[in-house]
C-alpha positions as CSV (number, residue, x, y, z in Angstrom):
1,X,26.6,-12.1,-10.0
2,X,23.1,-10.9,-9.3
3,X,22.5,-7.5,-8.1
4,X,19.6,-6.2,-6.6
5,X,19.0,-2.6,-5.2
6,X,16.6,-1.8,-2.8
7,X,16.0,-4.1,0.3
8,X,11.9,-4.1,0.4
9,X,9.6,-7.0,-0.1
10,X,10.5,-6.8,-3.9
11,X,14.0,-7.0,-3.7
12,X,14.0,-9.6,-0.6
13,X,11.7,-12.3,-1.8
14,X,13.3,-12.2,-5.4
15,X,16.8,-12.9,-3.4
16,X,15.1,-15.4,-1.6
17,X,13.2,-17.2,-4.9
18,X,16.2,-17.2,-6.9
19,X,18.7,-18.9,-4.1
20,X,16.2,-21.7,-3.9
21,X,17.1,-22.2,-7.6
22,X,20.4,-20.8,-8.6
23,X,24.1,-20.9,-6.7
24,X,24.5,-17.1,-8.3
25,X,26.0,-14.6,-5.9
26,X,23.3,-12.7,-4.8
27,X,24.2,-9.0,-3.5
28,X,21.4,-7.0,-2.0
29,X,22.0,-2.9,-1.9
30,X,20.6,0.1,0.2
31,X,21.2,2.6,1.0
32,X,18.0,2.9,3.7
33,X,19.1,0.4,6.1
34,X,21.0,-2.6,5.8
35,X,18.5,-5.4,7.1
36,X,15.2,-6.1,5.8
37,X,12.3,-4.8,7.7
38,X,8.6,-4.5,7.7
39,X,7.6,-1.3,6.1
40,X,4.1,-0.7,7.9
41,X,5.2,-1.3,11.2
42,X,7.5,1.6,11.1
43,X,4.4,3.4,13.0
44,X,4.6,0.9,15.8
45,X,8.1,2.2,16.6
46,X,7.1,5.5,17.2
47,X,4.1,4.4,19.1
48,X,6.4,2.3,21.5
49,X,4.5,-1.2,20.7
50,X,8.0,-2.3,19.5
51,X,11.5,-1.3,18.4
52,X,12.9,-1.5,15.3
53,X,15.0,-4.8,15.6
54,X,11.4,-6.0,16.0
55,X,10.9,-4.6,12.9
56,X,13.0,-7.2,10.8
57,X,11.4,-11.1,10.1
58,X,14.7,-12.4,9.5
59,X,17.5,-13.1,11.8
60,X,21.0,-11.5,10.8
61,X,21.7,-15.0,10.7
62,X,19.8,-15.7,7.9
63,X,21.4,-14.0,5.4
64,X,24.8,-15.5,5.7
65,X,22.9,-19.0,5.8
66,X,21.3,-18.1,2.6
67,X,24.9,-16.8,1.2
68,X,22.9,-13.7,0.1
69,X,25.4,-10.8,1.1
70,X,24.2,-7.4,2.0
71,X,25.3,-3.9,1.0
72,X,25.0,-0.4,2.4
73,X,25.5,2.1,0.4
74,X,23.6,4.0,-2.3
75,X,24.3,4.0,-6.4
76,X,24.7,6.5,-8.0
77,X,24.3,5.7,-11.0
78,X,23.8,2.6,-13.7
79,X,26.2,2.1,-16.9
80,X,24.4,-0.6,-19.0
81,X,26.5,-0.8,-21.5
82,X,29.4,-2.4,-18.8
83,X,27.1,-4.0,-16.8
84,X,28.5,-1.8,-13.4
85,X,26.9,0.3,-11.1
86,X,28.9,3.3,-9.5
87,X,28.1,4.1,-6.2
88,X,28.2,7.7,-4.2
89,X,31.7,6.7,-2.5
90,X,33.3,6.4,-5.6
91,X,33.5,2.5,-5.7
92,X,32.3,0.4,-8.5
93,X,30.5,-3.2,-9.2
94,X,30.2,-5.2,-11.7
95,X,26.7,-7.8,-12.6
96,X,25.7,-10.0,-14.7
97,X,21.8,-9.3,-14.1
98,X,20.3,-6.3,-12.0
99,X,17.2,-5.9,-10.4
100,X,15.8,-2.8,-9.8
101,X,13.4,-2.6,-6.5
102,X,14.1,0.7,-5.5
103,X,10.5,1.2,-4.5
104,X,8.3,4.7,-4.0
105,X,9.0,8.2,-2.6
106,X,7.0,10.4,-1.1
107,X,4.9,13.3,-3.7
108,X,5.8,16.6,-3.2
109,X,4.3,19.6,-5.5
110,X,6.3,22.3,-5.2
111,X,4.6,23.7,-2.5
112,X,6.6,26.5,-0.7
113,X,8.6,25.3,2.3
114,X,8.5,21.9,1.3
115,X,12.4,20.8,2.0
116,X,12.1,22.9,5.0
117,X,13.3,21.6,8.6
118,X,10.0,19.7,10.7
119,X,8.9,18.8,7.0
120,X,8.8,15.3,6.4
121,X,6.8,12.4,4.2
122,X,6.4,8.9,6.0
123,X,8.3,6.2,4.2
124,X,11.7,5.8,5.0
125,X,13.6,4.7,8.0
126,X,15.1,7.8,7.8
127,X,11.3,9.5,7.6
128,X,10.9,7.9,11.2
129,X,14.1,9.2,12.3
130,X,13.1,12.2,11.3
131,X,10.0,12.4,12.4
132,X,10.7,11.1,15.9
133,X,13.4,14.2,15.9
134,X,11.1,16.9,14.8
135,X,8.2,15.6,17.0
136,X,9.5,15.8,20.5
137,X,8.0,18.5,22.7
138,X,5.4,20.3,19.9
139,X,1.8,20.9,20.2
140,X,0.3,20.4,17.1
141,X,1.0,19.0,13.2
142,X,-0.4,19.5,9.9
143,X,-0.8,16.8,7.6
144,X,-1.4,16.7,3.7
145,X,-3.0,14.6,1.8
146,X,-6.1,12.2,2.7
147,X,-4.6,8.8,2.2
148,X,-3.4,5.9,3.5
149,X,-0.1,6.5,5.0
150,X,-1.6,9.9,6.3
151,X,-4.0,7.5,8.8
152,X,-0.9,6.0,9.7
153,X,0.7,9.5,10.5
154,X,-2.4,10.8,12.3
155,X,-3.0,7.9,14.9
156,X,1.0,7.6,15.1
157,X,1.3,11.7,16.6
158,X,-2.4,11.2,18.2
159,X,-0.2,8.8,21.1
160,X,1.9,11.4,21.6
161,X,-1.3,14.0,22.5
162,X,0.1,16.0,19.4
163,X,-3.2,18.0,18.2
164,X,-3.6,17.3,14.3
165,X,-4.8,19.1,11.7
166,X,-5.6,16.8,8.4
167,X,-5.7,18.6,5.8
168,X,-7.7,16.4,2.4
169,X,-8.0,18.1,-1.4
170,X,-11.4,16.0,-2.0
171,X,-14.7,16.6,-0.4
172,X,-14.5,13.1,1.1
173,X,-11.5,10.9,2.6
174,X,-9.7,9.0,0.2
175,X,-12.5,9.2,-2.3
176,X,-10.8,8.6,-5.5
177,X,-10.6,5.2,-4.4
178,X,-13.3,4.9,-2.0
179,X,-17.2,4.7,-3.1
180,X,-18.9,8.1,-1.4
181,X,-20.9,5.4,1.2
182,X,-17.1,3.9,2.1
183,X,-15.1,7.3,2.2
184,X,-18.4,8.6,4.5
185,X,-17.9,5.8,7.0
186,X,-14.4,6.4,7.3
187,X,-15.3,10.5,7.7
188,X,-17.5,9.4,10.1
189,X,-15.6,7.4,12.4
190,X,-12.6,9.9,11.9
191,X,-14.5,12.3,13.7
192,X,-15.0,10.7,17.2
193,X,-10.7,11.3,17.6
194,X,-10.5,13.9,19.8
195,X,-7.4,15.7,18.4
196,X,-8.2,15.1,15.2
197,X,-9.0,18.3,13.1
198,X,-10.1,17.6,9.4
199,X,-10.4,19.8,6.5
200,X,-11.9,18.8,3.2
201,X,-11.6,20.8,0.4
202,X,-8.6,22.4,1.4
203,X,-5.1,22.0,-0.3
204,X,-1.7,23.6,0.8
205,X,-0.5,26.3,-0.4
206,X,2.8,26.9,1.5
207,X,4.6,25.9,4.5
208,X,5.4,28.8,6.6
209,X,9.1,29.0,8.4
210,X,11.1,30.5,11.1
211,X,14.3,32.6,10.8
212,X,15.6,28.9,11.4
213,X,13.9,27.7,8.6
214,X,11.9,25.5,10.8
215,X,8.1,24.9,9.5
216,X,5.9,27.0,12.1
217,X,2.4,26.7,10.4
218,X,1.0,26.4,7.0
219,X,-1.2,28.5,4.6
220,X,-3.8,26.9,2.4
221,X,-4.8,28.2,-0.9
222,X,-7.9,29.7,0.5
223,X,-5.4,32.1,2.8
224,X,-6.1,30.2,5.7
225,X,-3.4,29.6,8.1
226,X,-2.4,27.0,10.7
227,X,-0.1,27.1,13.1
228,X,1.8,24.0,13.8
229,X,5.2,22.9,14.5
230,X,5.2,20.1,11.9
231,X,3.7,19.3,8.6
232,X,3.9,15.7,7.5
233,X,3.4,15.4,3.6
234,X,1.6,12.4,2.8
235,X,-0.4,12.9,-0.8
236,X,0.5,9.8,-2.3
237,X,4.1,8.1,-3.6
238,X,5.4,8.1,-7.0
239,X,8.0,5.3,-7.9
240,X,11.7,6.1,-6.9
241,X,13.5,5.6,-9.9
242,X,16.5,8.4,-9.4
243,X,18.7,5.5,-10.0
244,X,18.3,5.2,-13.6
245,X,19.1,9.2,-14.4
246,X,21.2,9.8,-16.9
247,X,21.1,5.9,-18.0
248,X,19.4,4.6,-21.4
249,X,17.1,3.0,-19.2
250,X,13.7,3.9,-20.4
251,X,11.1,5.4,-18.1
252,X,7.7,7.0,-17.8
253,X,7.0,8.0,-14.4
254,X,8.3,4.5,-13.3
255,X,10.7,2.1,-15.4
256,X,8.9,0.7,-17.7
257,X,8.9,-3.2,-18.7
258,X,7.1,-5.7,-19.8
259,X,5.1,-8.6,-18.6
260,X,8.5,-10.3,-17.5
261,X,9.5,-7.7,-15.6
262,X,12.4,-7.0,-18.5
263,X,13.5,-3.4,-19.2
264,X,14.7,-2.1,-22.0
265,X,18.4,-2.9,-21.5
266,X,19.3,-6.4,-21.5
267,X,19.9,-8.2,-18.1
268,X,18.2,-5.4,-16.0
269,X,14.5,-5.8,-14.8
270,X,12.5,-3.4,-12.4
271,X,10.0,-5.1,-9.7
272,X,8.4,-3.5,-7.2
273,X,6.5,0.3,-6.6
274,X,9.4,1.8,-9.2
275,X,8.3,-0.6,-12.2
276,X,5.8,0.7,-14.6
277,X,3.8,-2.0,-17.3
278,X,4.5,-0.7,-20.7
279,X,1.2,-2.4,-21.5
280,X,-1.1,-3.0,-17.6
281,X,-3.5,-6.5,-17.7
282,X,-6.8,-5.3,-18.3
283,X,-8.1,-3.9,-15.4
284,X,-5.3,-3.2,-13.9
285,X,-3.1,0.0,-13.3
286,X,0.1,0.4,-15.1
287,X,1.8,0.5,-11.3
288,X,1.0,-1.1,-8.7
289,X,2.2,-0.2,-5.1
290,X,0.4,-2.5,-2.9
291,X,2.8,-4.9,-0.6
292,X,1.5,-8.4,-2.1
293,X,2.0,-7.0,-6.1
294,X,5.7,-6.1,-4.6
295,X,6.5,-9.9,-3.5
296,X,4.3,-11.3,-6.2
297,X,7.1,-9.5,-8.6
298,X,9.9,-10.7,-7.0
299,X,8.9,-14.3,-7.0
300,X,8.1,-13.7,-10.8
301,X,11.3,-12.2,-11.4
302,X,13.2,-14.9,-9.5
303,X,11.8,-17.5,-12.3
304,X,13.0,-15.6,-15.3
305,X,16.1,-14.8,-14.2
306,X,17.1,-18.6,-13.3
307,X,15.9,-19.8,-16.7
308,X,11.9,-20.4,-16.3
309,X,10.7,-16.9,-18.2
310,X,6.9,-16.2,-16.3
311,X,4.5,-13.5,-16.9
312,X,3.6,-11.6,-14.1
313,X,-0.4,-12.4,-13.7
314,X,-1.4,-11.5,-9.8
315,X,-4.9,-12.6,-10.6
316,X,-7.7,-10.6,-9.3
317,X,-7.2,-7.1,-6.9
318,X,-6.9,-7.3,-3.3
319,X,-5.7,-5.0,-0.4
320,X,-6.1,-4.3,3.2
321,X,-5.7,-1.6,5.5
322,X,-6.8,-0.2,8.9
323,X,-8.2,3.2,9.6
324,X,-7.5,3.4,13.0
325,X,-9.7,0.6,14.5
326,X,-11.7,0.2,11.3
327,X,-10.1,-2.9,9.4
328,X,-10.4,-2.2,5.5
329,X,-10.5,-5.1,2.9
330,X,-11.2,-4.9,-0.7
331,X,-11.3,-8.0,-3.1
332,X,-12.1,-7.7,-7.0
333,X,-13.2,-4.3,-8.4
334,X,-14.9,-2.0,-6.3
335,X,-14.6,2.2,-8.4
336,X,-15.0,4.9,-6.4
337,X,-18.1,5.9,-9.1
338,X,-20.0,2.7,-10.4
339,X,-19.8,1.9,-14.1
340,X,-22.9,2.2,-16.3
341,X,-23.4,-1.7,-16.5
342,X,-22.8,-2.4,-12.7
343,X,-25.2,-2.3,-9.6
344,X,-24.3,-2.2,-6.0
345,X,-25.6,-3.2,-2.7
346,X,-24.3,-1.2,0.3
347,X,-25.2,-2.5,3.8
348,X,-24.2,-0.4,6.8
349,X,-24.7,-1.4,10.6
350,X,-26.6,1.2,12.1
351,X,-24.8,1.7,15.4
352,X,-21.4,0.1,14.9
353,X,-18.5,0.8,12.4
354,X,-19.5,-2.1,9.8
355,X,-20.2,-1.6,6.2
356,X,-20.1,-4.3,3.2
357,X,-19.9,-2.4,-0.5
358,X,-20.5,-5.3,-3.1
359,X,-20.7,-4.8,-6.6
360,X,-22.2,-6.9,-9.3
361,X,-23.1,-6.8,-12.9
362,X,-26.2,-5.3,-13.7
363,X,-28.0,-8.2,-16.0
364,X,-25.8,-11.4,-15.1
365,X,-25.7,-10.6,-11.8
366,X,-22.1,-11.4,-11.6
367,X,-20.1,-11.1,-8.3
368,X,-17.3,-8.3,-9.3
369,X,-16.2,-7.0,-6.0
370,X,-16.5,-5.5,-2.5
371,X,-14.9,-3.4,0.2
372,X,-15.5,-4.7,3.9
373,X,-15.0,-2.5,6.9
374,X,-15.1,-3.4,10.3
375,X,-14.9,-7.3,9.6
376,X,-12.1,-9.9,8.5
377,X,-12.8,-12.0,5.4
378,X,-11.1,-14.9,4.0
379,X,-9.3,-14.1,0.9
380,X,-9.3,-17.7,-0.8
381,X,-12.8,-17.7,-0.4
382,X,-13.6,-14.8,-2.5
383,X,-11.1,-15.3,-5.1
384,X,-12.7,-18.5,-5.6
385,X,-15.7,-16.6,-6.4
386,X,-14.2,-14.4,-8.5
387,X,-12.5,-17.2,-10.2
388,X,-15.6,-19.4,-11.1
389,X,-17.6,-16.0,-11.3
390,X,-19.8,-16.6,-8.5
391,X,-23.3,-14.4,-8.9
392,X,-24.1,-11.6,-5.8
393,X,-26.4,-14.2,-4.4
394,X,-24.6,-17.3,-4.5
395,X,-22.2,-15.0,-2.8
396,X,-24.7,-13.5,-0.1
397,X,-25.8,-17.0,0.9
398,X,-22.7,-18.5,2.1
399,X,-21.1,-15.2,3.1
400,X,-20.7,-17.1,6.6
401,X,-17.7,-19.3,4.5
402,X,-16.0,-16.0,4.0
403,X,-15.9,-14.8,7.5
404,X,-12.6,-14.8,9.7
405,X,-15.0,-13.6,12.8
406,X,-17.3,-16.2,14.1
407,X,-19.4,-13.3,15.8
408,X,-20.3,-12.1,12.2
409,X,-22.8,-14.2,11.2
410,X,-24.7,-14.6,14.4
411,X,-24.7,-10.4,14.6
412,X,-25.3,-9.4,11.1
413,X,-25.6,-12.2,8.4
414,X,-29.0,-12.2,8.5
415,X,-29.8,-8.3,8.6
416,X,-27.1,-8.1,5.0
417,X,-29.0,-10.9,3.6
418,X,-32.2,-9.8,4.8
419,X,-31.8,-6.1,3.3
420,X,-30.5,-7.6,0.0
421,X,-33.8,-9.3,-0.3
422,X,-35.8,-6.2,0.7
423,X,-34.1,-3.9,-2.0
424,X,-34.1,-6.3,-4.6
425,X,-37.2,-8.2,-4.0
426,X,-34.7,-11.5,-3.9
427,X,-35.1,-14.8,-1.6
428,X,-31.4,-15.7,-1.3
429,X,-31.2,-17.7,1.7
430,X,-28.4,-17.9,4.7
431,X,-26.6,-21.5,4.4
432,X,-24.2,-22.6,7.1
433,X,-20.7,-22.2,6.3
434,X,-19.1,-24.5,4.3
435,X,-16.7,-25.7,7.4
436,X,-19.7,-25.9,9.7
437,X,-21.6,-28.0,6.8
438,X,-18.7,-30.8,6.8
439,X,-18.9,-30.9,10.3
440,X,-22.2,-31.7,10.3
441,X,-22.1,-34.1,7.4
442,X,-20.1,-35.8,9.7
């Protein structure tokens, strides 16, 4: 019997790897919901684009096809030593391997009012809920934190003509991970949402409450005080690992394991936002909460545990986004503060929302990363870059191969390469894209 808790895109796509190789008994539990469904279009419920059946890629179907059986409820707690997991109701299971996918919760600091009523993160299907609840009606929110699933949260209450009030600790948005060029687009463009209030520099302090103990405005730690009928705490996730309390599992601030995705009890692994690498690959952080590191660990996971040990190796760093309209795509490494041995060219359209941040070594020349905004690139194209450690102008000159918008290179290719050459007294020239050349070759 193989158990896995926690139905995300960890927990799924092991269940789904490991059927294609083993005739185990697969049991899937959560207590969240008892289908699958896509996290990040939980704000496209709210927003009325679709419900949350819509939500779910598989058919109900599917999972009796796939004799993978689903169960709702929520464990208590984990007793290694007899391989059985004890859940809230009182009832018990036993496995013969467990997988731990139990995924992130929302951060909370201990700010004042925090477990108050109209207080809530956005994660959960029960977040939604929540928030659709404690939403109806009011005038205006507060949210915390200046990250990616506060976006989300903004442009989600802007539909409903709820005034927001964004509240960021940093003097930019979302600059420990944005370069101060990247974070200032994104400021930029914030501030042409009407209904969109944002304060930088400004941290909570505590939430204030009714006689009902219903959140009715915040104070900041500069005594400043807003008056709202919501406040949506969104600074950051930590990994969800309640499960493993009072269990000889060993964890940091996620479970810890190793390269296989083992922990430190035999037969138990942990994929997914709750894992933590007791030793990261070099470059990379120790966890990693990013949807495509989720699935790559459960397809990693699925191979060890039906007899083919792999070490999880994702390759080079990748994510996407969207703040608001602005699509967001960074591939390699791209710091929020350049190291001492990099360079950077930054090219920003000067009337439309388009900026390309690439970085490269300072004497090789070496292609190490960049953050688009504003236009879709092709993934393969620059991990093949990265891969064969394509220089910034091999890269600049058949940028066009990259591009997922024909419009691109007909509106700007020339201006980037153009201003490349202009800083850095180069002559890399514009070649036709590599799909475009075979065409014409033939």
């Amino acid at each position: 019997m193989i158990v896995i808790i926690g139905n995300g895109i960890s927990g799924v796509t092991a269940a789904r790897n490991i059927r294609k190789k083993s005739d185990d008994a697969i049991t899937i539990i959560s207590s969240e919901s008892k289908y699958f469904f896509s996290r990040t279009a939980l704000m496209y419920v709210y927003m009325g684009h679709m419900t949350f059946e819509h939500t779910q890629p598989y058919e109900p179907h599917f999972w009796e096809k796939n004799r993978i059986e689903l169960l709702q409820n929520h464990v208590e707690s984990i007793e290694s030593n007899k391989k059985e997991l004890r859940f809230s109701d009182g009832s018990k299971m036993k496995y013969d391997s467990l997988i731990i996918a139990t995924g992130s919760k929302p951060n909370k600091f201990g700010w004042k009012g925090q477990d108050s009523k109209r207080v809530h993160g956005m994660y959960s299907k029960q977040d939604l809920e929540n928030i659709e609840k404690s939403t109806k009606g009011i005038a205006s929110a507060v949210i915390v934190g200046g990250g990616l699933i506060g976006i989300e949260l903004a442009e989600m209450l802007l539909t409903r003509n709820i005034e927001v009030h964004f509240l960021v600790r940093d003097n930019g948005f979302w600059s420990e991970v944005l370069p101060s060029q990247d974070s200032q687009l994104i400021m930029d463009h914030l501030e042409k949402h009407h209904g969109l209030r944002m304060y930088y520099e400004t941290e909570l302090d505590e939430v204030v409450t009714n006689e009902n103990d219903e959140a009715i405005g915040v104070i900041t730690k500069a005594g400043r005080k807003i008056e709202c009928q919501f406040v949506g705490l969104t600074a950051g996730v930590s990994p969800n690992i309640a499960v493993i309390e009072g269990s000889s599992i060993e964890s940091n601030r996620g479970i810890l394991v190793d390269r296989f995705l083992r922990t430190s009890e035999a037969d138990i692994y942990a994929i997914g936002d709750c894992a933590e690498f007791r030793e990261p690959l070099p470059g990379r952080r120790p966890i990693e909460q990013v949807w495509y590191t989720g699935k790559f660990m459960g397809e990693v996971v699925s191979e060890t545990i039906t007899g083919s040990p792999r070490q999880y190796n994702p390759g080079h760093w990748f994510n996407s986004a969207k703040f608001f309209e602005i699509e967001y795509q960074t591939y390699g490494d791209v710091r929020a503060i350049l190291a001492e041995d990099e360079e950077e060219f930054v090219y920003r359209h000067a009337t439309e929302d388009v900026l390309l941040h690439f970085v490269f070594e300072k004497e090789s020349h070496k292609f190490i990363g960049i953050n688009n905004f504003g236009i879709r690139m092709r993934h393969p194209v620059f991990n093949d870059w990265l891969l064969n450690n394509a220089t910034i102008e091999e890269v600049l000159s058949n940028l066009k191969s990259a591009n997922f918008d024909p419009e691109f290179y007909t509106k700007y290719e020339s201006e980037v390469v153009a201003e490349f050459n202009q800083k850095f007294g180069a002559s890399v020239a514009v070649n036709a894209p590599k799909w475009w050349q075979k065409i014409i070759s033939h």
